[in-house]
mmCIF file as gemmi writes it, N, C-alpha and C atoms, coordinates in Angstrom:
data_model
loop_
_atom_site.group_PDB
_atom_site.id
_atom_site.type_symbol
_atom_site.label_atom_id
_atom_site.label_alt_id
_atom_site.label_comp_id
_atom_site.label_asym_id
_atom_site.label_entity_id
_atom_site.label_seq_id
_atom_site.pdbx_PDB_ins_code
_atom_site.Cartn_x
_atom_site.Cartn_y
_atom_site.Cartn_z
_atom_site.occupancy
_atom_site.B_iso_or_equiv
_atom_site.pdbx_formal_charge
_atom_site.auth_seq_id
_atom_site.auth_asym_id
_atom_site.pdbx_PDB_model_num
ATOM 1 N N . UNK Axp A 1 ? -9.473 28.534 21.96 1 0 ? 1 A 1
ATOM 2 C CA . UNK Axp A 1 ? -10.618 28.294 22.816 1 0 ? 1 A 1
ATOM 3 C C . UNK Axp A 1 ? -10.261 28.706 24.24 1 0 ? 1 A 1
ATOM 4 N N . UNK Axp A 2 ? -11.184 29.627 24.761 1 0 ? 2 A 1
ATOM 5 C CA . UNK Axp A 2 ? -10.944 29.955 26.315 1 0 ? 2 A 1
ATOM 6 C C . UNK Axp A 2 ? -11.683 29.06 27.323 1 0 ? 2 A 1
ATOM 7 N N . UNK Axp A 3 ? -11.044 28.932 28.282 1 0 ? 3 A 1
ATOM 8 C CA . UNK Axp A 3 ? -12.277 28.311 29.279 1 0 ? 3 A 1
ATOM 9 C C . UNK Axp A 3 ? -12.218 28.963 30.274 1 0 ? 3 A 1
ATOM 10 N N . UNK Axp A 4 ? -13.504 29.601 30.891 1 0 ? 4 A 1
ATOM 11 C CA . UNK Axp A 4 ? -13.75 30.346 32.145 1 0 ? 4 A 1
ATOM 12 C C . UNK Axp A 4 ? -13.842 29.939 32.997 1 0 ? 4 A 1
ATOM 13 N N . UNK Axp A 5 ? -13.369 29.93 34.735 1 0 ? 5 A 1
ATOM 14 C CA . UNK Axp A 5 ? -13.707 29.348 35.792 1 0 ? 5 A 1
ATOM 15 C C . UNK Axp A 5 ? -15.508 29.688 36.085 1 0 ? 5 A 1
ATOM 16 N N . UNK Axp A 6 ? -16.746 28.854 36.642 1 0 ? 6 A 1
ATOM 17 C CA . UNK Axp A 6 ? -17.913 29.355 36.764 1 0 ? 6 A 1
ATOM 18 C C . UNK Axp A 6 ? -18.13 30.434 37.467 1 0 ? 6 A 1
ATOM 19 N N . UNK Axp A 7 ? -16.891 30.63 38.792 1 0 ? 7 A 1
ATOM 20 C CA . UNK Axp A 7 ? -17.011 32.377 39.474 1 0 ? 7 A 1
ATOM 21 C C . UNK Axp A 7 ? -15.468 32.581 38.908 1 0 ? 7 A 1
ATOM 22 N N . UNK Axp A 8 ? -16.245 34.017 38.517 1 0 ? 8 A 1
ATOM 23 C CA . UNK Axp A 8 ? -15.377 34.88 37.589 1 0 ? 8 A 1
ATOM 24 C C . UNK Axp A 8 ? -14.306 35.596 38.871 1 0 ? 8 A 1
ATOM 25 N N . UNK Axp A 9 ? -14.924 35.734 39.853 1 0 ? 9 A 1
ATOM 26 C CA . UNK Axp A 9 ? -14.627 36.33 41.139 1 0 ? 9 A 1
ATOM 27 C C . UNK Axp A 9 ? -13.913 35.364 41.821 1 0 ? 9 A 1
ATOM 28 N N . UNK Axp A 10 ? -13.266 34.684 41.678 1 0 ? 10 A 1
ATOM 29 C CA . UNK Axp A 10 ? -12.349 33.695 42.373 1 0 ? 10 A 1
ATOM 30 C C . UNK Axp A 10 ? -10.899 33.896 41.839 1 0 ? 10 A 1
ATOM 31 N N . UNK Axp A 11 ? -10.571 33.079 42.799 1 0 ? 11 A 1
ATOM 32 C CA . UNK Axp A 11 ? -8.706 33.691 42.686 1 0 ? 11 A 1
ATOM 33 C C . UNK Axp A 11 ? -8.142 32.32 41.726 1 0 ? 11 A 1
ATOM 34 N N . UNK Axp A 12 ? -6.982 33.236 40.973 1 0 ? 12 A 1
ATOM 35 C CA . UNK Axp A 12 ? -6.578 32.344 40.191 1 0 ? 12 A 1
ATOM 36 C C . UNK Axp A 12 ? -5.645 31.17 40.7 1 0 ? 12 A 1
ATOM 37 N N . UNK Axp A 13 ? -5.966 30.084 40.207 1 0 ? 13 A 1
ATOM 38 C CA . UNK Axp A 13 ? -5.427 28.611 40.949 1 0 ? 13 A 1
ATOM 39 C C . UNK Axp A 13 ? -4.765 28.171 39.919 1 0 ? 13 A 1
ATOM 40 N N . UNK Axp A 14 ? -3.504 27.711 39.935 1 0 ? 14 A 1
ATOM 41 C CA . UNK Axp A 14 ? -2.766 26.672 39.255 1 0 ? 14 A 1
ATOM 42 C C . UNK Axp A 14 ? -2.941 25.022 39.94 1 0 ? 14 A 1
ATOM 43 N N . UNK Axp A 15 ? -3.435 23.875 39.181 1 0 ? 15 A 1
ATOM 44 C CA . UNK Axp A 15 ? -3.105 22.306 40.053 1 0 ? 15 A 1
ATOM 45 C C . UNK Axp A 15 ? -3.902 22.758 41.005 1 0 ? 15 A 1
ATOM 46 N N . UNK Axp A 16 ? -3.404 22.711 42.004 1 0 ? 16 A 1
ATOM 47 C CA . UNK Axp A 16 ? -4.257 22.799 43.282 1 0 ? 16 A 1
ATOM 48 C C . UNK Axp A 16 ? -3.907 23.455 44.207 1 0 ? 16 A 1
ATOM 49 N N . UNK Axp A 17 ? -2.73 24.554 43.805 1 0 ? 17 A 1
ATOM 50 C CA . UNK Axp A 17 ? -2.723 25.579 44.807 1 0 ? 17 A 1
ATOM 51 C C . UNK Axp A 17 ? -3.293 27.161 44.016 1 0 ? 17 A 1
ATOM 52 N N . UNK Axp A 18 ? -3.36 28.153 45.002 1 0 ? 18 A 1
ATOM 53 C CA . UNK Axp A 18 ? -3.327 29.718 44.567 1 0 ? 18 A 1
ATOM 54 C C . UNK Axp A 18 ? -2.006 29.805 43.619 1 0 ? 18 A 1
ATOM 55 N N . UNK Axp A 19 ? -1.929 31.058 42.933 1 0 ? 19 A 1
ATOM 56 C CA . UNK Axp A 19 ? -0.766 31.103 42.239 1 0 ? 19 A 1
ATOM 57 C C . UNK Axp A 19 ? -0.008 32.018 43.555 1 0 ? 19 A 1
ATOM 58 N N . UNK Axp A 20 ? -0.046 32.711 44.39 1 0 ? 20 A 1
ATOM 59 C CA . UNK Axp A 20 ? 0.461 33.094 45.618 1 0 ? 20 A 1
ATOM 60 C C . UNK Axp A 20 ? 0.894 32.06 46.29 1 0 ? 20 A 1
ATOM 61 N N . UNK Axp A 21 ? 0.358 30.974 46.381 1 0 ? 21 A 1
ATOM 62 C CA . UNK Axp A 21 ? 0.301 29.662 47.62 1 0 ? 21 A 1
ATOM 63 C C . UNK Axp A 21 ? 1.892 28.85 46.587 1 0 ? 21 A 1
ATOM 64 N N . UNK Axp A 22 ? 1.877 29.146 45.65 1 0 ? 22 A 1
ATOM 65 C CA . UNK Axp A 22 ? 2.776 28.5 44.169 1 0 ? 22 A 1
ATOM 66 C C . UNK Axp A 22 ? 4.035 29.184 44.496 1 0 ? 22 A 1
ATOM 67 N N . UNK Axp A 23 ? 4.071 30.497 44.293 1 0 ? 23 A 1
ATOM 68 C CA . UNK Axp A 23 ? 4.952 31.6 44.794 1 0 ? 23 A 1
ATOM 69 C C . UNK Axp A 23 ? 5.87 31.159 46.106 1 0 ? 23 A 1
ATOM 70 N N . UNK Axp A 24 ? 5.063 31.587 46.899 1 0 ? 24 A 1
ATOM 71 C CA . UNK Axp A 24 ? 5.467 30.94 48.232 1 0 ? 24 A 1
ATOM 72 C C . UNK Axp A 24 ? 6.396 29.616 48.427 1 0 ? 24 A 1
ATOM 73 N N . UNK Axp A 25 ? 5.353 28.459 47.969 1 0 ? 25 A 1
ATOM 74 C CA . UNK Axp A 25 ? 6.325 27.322 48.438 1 0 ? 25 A 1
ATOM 75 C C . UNK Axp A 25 ? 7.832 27.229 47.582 1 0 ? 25 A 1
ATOM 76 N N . UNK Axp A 26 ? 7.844 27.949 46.23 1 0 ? 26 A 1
ATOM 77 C CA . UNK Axp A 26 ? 8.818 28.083 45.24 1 0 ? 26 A 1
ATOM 78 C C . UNK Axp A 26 ? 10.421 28.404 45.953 1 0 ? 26 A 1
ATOM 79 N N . UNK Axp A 27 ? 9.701 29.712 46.388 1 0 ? 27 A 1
ATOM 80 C CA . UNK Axp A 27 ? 11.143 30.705 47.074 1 0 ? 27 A 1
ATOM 81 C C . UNK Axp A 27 ? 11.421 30.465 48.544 1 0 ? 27 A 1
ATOM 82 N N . UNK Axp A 28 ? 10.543 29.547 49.588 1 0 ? 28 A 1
ATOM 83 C CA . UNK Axp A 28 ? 10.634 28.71 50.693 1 0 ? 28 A 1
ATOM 84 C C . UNK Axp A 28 ? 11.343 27.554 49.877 1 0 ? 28 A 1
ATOM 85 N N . UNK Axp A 29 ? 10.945 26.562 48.905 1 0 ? 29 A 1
ATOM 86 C CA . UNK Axp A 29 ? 11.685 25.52 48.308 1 0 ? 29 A 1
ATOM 87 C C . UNK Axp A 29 ? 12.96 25.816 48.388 1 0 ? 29 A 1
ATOM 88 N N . UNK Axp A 30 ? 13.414 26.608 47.214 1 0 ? 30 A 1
ATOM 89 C CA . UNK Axp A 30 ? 14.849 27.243 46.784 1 0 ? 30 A 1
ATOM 90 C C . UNK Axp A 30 ? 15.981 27.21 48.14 1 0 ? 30 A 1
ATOM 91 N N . UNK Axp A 31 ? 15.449 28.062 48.977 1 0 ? 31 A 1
ATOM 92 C CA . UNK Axp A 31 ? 16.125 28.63 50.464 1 0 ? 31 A 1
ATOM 93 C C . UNK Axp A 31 ? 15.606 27.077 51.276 1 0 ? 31 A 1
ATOM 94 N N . UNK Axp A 32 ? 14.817 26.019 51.718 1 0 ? 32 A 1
ATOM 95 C CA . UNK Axp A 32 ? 14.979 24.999 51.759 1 0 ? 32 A 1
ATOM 96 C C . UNK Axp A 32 ? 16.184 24.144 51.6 1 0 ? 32 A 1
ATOM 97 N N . UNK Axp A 33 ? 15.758 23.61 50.248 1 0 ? 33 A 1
ATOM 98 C CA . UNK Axp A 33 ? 16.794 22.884 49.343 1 0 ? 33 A 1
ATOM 99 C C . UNK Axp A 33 ? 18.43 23.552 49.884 1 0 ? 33 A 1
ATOM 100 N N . UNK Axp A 34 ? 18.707 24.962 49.82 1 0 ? 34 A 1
ATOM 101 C CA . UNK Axp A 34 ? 20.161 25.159 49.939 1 0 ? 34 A 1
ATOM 102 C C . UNK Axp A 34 ? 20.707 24.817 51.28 1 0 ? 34 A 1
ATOM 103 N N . UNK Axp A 35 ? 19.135 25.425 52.296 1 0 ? 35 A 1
ATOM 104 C CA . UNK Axp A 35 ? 19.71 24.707 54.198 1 0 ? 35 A 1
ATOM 105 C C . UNK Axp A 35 ? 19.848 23.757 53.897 1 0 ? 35 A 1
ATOM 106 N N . UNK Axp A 36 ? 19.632 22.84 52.825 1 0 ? 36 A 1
ATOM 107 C CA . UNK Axp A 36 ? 19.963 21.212 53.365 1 0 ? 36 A 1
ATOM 108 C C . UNK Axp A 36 ? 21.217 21.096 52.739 1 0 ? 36 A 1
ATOM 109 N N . UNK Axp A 37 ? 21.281 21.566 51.84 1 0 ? 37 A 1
ATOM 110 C CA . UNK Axp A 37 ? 22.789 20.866 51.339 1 0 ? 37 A 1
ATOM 111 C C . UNK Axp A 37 ? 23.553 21.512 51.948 1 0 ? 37 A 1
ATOM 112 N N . UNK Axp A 38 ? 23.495 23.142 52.419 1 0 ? 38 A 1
ATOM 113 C CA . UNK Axp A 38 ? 24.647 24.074 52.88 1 0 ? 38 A 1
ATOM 114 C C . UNK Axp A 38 ? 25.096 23.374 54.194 1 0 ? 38 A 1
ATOM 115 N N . UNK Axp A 39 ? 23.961 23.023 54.943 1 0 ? 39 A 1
ATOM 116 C CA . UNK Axp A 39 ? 23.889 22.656 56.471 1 0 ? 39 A 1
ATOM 117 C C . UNK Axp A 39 ? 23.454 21.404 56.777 1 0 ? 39 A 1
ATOM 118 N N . UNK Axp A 40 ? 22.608 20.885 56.522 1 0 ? 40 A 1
ATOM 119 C CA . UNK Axp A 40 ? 22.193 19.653 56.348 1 0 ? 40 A 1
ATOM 120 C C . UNK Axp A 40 ? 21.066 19.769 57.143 1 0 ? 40 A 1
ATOM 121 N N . UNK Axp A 41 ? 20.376 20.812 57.454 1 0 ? 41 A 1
ATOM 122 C CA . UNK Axp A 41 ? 18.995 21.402 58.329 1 0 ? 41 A 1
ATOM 123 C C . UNK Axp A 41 ? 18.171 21.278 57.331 1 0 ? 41 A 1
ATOM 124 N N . UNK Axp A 42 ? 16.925 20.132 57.757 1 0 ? 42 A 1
ATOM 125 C CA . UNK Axp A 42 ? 16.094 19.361 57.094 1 0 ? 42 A 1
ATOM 126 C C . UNK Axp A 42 ? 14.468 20.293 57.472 1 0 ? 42 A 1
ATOM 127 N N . UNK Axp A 43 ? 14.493 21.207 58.667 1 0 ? 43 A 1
ATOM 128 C CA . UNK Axp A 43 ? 13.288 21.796 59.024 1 0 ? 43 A 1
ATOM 129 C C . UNK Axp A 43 ? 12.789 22.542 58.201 1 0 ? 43 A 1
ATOM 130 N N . UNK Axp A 44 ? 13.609 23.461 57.752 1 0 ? 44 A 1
ATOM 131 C CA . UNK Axp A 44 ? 12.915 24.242 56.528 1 0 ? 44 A 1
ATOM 132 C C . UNK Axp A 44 ? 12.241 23.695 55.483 1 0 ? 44 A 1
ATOM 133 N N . UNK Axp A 45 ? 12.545 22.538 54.98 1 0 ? 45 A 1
ATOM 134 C CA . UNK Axp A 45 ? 11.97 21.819 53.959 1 0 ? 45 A 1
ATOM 135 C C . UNK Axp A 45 ? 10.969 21.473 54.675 1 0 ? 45 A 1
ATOM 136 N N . UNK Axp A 46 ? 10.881 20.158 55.906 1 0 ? 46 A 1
ATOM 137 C CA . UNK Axp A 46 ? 9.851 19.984 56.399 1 0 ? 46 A 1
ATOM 138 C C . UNK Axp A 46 ? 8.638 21.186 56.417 1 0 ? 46 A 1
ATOM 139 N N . UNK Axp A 47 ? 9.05 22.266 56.791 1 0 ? 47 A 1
ATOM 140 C CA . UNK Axp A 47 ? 8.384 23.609 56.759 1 0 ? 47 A 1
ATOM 141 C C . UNK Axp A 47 ? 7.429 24.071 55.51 1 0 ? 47 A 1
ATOM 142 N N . UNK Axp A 48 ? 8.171 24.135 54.6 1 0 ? 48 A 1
ATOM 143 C CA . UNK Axp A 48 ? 7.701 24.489 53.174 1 0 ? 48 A 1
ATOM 144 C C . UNK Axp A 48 ? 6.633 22.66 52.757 1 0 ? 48 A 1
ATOM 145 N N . UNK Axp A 49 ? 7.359 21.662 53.074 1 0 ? 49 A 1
ATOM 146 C CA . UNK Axp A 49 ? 6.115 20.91 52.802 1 0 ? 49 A 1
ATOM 147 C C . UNK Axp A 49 ? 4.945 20.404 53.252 1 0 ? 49 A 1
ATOM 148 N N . UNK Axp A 50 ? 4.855 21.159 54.392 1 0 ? 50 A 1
ATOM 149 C CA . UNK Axp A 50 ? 3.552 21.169 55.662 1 0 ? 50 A 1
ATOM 150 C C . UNK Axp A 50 ? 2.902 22.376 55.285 1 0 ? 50 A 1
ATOM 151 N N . UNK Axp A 51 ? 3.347 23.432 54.599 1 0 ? 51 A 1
ATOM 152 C CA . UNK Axp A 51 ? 2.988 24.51 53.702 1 0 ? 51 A 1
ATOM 153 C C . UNK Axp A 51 ? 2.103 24.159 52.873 1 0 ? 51 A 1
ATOM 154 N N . UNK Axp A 52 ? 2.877 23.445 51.808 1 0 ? 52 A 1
ATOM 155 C CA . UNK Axp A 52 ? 2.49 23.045 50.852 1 0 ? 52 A 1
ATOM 156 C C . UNK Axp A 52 ? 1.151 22.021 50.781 1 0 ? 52 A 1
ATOM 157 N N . UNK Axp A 53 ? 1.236 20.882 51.894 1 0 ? 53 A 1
ATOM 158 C CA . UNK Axp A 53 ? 0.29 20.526 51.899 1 0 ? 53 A 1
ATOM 159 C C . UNK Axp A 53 ? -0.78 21.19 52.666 1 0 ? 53 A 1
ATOM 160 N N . UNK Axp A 54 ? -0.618 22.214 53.668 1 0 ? 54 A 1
ATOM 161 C CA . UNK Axp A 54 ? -2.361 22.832 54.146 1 0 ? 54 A 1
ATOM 162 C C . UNK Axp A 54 ? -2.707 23.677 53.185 1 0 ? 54 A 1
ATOM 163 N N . UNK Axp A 55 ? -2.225 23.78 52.47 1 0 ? 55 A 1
ATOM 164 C CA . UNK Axp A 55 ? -2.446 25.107 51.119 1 0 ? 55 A 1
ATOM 165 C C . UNK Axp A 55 ? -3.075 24.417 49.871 1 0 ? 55 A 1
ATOM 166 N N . UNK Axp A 56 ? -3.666 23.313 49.721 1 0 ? 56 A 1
ATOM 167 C CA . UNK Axp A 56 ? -3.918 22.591 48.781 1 0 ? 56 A 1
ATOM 168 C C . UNK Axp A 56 ? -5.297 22.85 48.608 1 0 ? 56 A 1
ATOM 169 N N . UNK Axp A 57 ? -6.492 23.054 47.633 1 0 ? 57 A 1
ATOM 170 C CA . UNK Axp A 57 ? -7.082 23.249 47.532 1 0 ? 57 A 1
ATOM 171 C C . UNK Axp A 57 ? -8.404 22.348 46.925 1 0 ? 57 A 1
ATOM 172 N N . UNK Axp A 58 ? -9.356 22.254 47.503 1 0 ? 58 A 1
ATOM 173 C CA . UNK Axp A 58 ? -10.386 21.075 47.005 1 0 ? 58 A 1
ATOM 174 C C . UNK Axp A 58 ? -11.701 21.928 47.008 1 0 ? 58 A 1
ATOM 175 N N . UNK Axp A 59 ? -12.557 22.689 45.828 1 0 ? 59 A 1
ATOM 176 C CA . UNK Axp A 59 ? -13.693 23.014 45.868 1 0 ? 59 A 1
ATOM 177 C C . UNK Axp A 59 ? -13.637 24.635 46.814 1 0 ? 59 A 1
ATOM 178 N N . UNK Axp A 60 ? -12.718 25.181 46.504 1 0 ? 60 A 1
ATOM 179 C CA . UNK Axp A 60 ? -12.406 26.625 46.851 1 0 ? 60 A 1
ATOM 180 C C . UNK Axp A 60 ? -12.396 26.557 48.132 1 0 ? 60 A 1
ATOM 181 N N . UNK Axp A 61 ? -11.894 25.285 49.005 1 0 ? 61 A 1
ATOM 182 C CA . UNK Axp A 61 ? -11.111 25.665 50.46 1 0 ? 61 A 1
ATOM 183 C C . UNK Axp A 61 ? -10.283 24.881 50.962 1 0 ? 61 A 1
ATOM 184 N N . UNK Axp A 62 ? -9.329 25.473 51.645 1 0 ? 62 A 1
ATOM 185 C CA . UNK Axp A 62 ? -8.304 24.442 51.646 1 0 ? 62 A 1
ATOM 186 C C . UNK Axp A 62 ? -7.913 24.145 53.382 1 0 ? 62 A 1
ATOM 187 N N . UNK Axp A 63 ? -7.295 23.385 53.788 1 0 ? 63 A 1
ATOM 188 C CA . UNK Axp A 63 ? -6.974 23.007 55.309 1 0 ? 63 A 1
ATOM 189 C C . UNK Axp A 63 ? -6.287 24.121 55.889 1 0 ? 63 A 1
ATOM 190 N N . UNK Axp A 64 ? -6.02 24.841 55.163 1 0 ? 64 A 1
ATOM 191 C CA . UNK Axp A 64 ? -5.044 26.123 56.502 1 0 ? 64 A 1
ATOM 192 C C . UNK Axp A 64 ? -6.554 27.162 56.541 1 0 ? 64 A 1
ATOM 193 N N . UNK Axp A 65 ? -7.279 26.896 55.476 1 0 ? 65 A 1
ATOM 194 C CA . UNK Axp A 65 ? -8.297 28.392 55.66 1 0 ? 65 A 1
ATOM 195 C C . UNK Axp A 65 ? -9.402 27.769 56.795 1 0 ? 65 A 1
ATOM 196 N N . UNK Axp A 66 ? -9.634 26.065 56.896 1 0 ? 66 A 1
ATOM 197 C CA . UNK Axp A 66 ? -10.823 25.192 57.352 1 0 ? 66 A 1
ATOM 198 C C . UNK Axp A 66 ? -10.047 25.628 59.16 1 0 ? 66 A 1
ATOM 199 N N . UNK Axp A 67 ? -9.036 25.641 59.298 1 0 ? 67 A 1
ATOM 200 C CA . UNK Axp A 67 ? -7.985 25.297 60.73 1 0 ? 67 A 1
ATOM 201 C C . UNK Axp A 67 ? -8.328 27.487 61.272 1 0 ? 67 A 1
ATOM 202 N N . UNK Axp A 68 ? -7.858 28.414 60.447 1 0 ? 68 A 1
ATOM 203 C CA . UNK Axp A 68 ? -8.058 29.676 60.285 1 0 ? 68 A 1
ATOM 204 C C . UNK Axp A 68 ? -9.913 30.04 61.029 1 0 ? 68 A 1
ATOM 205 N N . UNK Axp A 69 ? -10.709 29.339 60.246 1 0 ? 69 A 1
ATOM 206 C CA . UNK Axp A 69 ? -11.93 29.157 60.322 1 0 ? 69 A 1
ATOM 207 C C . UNK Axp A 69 ? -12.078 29.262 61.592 1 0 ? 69 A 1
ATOM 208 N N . UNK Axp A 70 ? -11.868 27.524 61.91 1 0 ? 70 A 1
ATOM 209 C CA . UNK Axp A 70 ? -12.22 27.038 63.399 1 0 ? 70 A 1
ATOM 210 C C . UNK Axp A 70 ? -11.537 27.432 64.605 1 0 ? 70 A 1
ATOM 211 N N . UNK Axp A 71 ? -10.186 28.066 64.655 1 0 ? 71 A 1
ATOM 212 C CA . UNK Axp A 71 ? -9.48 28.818 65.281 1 0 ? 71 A 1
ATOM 213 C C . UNK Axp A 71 ? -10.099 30.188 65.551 1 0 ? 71 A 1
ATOM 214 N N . UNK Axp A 72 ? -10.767 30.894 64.488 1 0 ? 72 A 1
ATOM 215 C CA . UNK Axp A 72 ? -11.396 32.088 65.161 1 0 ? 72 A 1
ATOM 216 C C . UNK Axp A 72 ? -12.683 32.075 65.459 1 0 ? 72 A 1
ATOM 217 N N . UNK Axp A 73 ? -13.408 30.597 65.516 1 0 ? 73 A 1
ATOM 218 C CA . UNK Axp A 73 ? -14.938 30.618 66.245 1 0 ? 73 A 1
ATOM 219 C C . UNK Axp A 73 ? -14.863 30.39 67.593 1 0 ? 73 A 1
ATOM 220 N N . UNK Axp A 74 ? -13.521 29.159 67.61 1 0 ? 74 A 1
ATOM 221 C CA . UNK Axp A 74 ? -13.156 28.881 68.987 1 0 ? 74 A 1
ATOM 222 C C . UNK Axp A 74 ? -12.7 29.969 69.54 1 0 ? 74 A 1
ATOM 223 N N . UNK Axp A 75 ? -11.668 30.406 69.172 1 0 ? 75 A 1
ATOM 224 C CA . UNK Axp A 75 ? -10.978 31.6 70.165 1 0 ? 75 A 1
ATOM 225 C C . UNK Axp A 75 ? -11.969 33.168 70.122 1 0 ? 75 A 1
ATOM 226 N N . UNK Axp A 76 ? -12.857 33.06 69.844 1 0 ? 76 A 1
ATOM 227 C CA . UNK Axp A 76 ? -13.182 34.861 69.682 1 0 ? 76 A 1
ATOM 228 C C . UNK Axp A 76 ? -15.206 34.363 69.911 1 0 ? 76 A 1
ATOM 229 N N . UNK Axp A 77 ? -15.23 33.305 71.139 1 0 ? 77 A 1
ATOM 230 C CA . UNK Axp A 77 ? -16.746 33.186 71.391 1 0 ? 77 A 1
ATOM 231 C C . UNK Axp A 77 ? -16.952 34.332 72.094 1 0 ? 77 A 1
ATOM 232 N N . UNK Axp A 78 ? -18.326 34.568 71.847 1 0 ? 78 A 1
ATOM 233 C CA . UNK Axp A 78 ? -19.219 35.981 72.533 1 0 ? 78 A 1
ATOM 234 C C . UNK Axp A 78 ? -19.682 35.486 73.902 1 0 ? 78 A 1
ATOM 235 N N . UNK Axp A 79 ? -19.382 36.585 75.025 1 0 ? 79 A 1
ATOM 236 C CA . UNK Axp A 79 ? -20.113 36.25 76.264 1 0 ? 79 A 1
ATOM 237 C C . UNK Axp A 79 ? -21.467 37.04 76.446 1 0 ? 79 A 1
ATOM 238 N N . UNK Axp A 80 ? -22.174 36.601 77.27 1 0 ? 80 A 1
ATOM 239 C CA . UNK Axp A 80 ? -23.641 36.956 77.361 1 0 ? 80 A 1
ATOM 240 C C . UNK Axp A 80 ? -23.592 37.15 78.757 1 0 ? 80 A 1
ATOM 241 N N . UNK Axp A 81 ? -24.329 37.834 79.62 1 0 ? 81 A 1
ATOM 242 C CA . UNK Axp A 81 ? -24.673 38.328 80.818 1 0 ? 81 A 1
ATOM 243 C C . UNK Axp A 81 ? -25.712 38.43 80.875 1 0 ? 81 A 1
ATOM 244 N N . UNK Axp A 82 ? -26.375 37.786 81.834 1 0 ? 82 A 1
ATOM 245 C CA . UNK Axp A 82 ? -27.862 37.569 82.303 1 0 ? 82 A 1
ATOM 246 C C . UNK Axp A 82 ? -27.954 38.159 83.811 1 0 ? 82 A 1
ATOM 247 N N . UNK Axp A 83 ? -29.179 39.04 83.255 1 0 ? 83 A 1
ATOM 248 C CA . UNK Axp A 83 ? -29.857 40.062 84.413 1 0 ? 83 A 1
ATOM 249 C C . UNK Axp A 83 ? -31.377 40.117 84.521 1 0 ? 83 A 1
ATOM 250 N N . UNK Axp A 84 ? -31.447 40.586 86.113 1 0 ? 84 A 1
ATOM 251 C CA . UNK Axp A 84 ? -33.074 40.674 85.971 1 0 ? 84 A 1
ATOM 252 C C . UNK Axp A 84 ? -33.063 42.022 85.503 1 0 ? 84 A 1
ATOM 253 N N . UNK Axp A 85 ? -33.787 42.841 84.904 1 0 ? 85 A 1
ATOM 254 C CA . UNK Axp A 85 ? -34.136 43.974 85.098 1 0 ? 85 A 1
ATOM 255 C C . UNK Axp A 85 ? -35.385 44.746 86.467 1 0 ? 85 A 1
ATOM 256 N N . UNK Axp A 86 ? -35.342 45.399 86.976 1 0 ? 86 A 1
ATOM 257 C CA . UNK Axp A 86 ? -35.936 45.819 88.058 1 0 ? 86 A 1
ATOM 258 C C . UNK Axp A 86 ? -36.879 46.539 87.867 1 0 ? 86 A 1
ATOM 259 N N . UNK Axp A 87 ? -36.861 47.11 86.961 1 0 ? 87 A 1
ATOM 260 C CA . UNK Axp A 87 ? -38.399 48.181 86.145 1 0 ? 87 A 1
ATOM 261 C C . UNK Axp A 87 ? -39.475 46.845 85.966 1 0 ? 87 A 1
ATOM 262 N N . UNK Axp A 88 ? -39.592 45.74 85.938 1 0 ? 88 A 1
ATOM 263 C CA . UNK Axp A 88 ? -41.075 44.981 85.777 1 0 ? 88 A 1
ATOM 264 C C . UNK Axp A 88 ? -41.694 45.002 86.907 1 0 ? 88 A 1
């Protein structure tokens, strides 16, 4: 038995991340995990799990794309210039 996602056109999700977003935190994990034991440098992990959680996905959007969003309405507003025109 197959089961289809309802958009066929959507990206494939494992749980609740992308399978890219899966990828990612995997081979950040790995290289993580070894700074801590090699060195005892805890940021990288912190890193990969602040990753991990804006990358989570609820109803095809997730907190890094909602932050992405609002970051480029804020930063990239249109200016307007108001003139009379002199021909009336």
């Amino acid at each position: 038995m197959y089961i289809y996602p309802d958009n066929l056109k959507s990206k494939a999700v494992m749980w609740m991340w992308e399978l890219k977003d899966i990828g990612i935190i995997a081979v950040c994990g790995i290289i993580s995990i070894l700074a801590l034991t090699k060195t005892g440098f805890m940021l990288p992990l912190a890193a990969t799990a602040g990753y991990g959680f804006l990358t989570i996905r609820v109803d095809d959007i997730s907190i890094m794309m909602f932050i992405k969003n609002g970051w480029s309405y804020f930063a990239r507003q249109q200016t307007y210039e108001w003139r009379l025109d002199s021909d009336e």
